[in-house]
MIBAMI-313505 format. One line per 10 residues: number of its first residue (from 1); their letters; for each residue x, y, z of C-alpha. Coordinates in Angstrom, 3 decimals, m for minus. Example, Ala and Ser with C-alpha at 12.3 -4.5 7.8 and 13.67 -1.06 7.14 Angstrom:
1 = AS = 12.300 m4.500 7.800  13.670 m1.060 7.140 .
% end
This chain:
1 = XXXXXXXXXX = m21.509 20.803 m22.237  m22.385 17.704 m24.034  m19.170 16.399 m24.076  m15.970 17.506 m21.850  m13.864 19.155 m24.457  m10.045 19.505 m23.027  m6.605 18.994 m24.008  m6.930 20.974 m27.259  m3.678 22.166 m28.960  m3.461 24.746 m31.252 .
11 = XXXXXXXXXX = m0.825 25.572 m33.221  m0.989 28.790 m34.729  1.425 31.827 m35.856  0.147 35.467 m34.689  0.512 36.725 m38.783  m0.764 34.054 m40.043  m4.031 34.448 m41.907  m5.052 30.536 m42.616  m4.450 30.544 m38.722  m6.425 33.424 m38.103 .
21 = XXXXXXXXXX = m9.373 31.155 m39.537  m9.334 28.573 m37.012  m8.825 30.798 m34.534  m11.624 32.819 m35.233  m13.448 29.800 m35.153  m12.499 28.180 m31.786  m12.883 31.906 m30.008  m16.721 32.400 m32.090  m17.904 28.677 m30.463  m15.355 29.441 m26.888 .
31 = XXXXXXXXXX = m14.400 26.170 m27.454  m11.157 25.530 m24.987  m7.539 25.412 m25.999  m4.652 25.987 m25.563  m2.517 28.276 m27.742  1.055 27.297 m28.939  2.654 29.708 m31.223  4.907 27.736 m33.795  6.414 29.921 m36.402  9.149 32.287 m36.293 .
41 = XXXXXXXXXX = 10.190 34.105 m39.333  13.864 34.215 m40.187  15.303 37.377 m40.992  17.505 35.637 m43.887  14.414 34.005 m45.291  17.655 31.395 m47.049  17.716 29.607 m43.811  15.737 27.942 m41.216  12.641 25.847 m42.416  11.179 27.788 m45.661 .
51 = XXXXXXXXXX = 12.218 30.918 m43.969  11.188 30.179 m40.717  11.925 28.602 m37.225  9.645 26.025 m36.469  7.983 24.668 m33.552  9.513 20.941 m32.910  6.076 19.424 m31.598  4.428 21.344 m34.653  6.871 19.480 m36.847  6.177 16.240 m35.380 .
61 = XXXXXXXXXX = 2.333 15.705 m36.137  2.743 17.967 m39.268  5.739 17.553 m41.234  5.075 20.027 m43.699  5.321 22.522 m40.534  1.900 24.289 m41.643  m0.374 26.130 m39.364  m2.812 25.792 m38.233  m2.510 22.558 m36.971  m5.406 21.333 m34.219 .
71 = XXXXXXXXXX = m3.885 18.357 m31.593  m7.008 16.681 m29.969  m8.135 13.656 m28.250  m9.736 11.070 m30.456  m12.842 11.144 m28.481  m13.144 14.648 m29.517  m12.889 13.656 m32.845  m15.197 10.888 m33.191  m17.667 12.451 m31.223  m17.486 15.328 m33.709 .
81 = XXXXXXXXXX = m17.844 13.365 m36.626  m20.689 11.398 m35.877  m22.549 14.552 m35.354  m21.396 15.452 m38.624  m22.452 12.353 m40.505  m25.568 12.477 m39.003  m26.556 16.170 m40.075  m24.823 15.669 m43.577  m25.480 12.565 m44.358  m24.858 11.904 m47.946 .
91 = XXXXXXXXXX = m23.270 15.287 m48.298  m21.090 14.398 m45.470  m16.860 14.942 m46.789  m14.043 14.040 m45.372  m11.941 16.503 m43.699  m7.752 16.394 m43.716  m7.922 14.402 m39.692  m4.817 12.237 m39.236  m4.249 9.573 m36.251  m1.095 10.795 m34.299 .
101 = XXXXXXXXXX = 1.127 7.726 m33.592  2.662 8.153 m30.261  2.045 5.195 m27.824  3.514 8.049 m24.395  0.439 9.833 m25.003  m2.155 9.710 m22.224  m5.064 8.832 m24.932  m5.135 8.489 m28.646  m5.143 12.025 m30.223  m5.352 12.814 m34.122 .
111 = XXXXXXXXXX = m4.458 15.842 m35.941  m6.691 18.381 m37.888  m4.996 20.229 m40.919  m6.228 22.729 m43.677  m7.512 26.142 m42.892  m11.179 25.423 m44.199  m11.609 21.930 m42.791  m10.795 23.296 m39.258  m13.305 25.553 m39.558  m15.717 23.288 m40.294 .
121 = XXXXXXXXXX = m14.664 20.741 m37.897  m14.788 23.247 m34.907  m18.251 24.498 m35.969  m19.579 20.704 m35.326  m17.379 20.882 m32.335  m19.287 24.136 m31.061  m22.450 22.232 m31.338  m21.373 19.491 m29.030  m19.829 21.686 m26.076  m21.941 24.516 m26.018 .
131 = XXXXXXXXXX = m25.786 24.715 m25.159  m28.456 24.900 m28.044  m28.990 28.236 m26.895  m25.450 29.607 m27.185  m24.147 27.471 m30.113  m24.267 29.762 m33.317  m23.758 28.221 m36.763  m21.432 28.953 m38.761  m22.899 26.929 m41.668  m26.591 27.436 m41.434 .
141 = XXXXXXXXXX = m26.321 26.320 m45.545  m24.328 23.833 m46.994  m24.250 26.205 m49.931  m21.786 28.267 m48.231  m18.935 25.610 m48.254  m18.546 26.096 m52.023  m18.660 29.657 m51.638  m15.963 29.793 m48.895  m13.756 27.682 m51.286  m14.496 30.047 m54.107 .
151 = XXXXXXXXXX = m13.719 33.014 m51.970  m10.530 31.278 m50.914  m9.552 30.712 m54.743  m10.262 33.803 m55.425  m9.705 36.400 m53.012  m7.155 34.903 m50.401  m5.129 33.451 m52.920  m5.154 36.712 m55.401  m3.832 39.028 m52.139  m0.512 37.065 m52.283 .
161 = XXXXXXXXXX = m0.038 37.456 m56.441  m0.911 41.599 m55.620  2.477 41.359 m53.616  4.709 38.844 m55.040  4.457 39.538 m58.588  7.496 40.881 m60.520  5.907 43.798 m62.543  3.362 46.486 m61.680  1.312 45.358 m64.303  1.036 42.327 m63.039 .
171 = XXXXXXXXXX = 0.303 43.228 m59.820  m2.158 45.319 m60.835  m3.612 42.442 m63.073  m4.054 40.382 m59.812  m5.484 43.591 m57.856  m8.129 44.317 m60.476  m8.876 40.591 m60.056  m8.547 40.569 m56.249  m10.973 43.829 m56.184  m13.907 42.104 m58.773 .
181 = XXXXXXXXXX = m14.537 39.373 m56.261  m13.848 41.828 m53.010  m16.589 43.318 m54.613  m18.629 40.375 m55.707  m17.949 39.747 m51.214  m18.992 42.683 m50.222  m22.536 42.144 m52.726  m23.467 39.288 m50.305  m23.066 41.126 m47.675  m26.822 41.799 m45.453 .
191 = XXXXXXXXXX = m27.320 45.255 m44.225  m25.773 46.064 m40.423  m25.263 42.049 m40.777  m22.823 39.203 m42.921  m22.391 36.913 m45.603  m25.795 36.384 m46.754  m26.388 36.012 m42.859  m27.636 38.146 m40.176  m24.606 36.059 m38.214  m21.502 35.274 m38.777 .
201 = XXXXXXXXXX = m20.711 32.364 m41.343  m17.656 30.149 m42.576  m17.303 32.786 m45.676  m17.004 35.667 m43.089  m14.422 33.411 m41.084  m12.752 32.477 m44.483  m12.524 36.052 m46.241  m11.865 38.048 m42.481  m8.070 37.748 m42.486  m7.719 38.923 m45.384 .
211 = XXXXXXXXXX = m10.003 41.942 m45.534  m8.344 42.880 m42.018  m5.071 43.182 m44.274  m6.015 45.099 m46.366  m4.018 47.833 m44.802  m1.445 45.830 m46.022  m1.574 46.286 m49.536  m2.245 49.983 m49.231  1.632 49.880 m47.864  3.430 47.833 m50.251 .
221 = XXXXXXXXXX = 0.925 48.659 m53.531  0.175 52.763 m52.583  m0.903 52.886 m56.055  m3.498 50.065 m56.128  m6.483 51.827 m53.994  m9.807 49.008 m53.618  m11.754 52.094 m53.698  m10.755 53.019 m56.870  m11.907 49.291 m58.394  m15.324 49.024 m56.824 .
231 = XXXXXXXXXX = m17.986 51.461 m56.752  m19.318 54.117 m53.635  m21.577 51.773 m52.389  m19.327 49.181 m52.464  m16.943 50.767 m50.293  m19.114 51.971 m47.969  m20.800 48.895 m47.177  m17.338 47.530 m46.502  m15.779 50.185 m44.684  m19.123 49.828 m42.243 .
241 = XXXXXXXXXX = m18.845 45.850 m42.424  m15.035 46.401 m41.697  m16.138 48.129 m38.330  m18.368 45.172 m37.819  m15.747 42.893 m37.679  m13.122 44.778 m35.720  m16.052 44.629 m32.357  m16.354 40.663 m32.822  m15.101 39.303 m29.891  m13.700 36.402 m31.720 .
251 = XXXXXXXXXX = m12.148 38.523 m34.202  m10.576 41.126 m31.864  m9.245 38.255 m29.554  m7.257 36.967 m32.851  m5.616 40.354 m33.888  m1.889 41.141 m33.549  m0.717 43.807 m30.656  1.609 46.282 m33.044  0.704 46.838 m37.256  4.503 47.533 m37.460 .
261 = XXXXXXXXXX = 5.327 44.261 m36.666  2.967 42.606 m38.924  4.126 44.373 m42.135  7.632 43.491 m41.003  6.421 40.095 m41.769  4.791 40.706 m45.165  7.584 42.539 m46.654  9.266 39.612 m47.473  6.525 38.907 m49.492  6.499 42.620 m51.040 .
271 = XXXXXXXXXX = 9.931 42.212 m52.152  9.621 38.775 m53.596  12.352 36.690 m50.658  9.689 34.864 m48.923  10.703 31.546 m49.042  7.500 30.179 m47.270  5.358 27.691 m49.176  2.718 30.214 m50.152  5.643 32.481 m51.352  7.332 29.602 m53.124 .
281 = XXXXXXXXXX = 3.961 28.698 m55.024  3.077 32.001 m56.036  6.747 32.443 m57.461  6.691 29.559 m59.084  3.203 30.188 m60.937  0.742 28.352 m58.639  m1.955 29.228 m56.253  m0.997 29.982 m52.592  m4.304 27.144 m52.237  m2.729 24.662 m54.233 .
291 = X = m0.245 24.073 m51.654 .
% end
């Protein structure tokens, strides 16, 4: 290790698949933490904290109560970024990283927000703990930022309008739409390999949750089939890069213990109570990545 990398929080909730992201991320580069689960999801989605019961320390470095939400040491931090400003360098962007004020703490710590910038923060982060040899980049081209936003747009943010809007044809509006860039995914995809990568990349790490839920949709939306919106090859190549996935190490070490418990979680959002900030936006006409 290149620099001693401890005292790591992570605040994350099991469903959660913006959390699932990070996760993925800090299991892919073994980077240490440790796990603290921070949402609990109200069965009268009127009360609690937008539906849910919410970890106290989460609350306090993140008011908005959003996971994931990385704790770690400052060091940490700057060491990361001056790695990153030196590989970027003009093309280097900020990422959401807060100070934490709290003068009991045993060293300065900051906060790391925002799905995508984690995962771009802990792939620097990988770089600096882990031997040339084992570190494996998740951005190998800077290209691929762009399209993990675009696949975040476009994809992630689609799943929650397939379950949250009013009418069928609405929801099948947002599935056709959901399926065309699924599609346009699963395109990029190398043979027996990933997103325009024979290893993983930050549009696999982006795009995973979701594709792992697809089960999800088949539950709430029996009518709205992916197979039946992109074509034979299509499907194949994801049902094999599906199976890909699934015996990732990283991935399998993020995945929930019982299905039943997870679409207990989504069926708020099937029957149009969640009162969650995602479910909020996408009520209210927005983007679940506008929030």
């Amino acid at each position: 290790m290149r620099v001693s990398v401890n005292n790591i929080q992570f605040y994350c909730a099991w469903f959660c698949p913006y959390a699932q992201r990070a996760w993925i991320a800090l299991e892919h580069h073994k980077i240490p933490y440790n796990y603290v689960e921070s949402l609990i999801v109200r069965e009268d989605q009127d009360d609690g904290d937008h539906g849910y019961d919410k970890n106290p320390k989460l609350l306090a470095i993140n008011p908005k109560g959003l996971v994931p939400t990385i704790d770690l040491p400052t060091r940490i931090v700057d060491e990361t970024e001056l790695l990153r400003k030196q590989k970027k360098g003009e093309a280097f962007r900020t990422l959401s990283i807060k100070p934490i004020d709290d003068e009991e703490r045993n060293e300065p710590a900051m906060v790391l927000m925002e799905s995508l910038d984690c995962v771009e923060f802990l792939n620097s982060l990988g770089e600096i703990c882990n031997d040339k040899e084992a570190y494996c980049d998740l951005i190998p081209d800077s290209s691929l930022l762009k399209d993990a936003e675009d696949m975040n747009k476009n994809v992630c943010s689609t799943f929650y309008k397939v379950l949250m809007k009013p009418t069928f044809e609405e929801q099948k509006e947002a599935f056709e739409y959901f399926s065309k860039y699924i599609g346009e995914y699963v395109n990029e995809i190398l043979d027996g390999g990933f997103y325009k990568s024979t290893t993983l990349t930050i549009v696999d790490v982006t795009v995973i949750p979701w594709i792992l839920r697809l089960p999800l949709l088949r539950h709430y939306r029996p009518t709205l089939c992916i197979e039946d919106y992109i074509n034979e090859e299509q499907y194949k190549k994801l049902e094999k890069y599906i199976q890909r996935i699934n015996a990732l190490e990283a991935v399998k070490n993020t995945l929930w213990d019982d299905f039943d418990k997870l679409l207990a979680v989504y069926v708020r959002y099937a029957d149009g109570t969640a009162t969650s900030q995602v479910g909020q936006a996408v009520k209210s006409g927005k983007n679940a990545h506008d929030i």
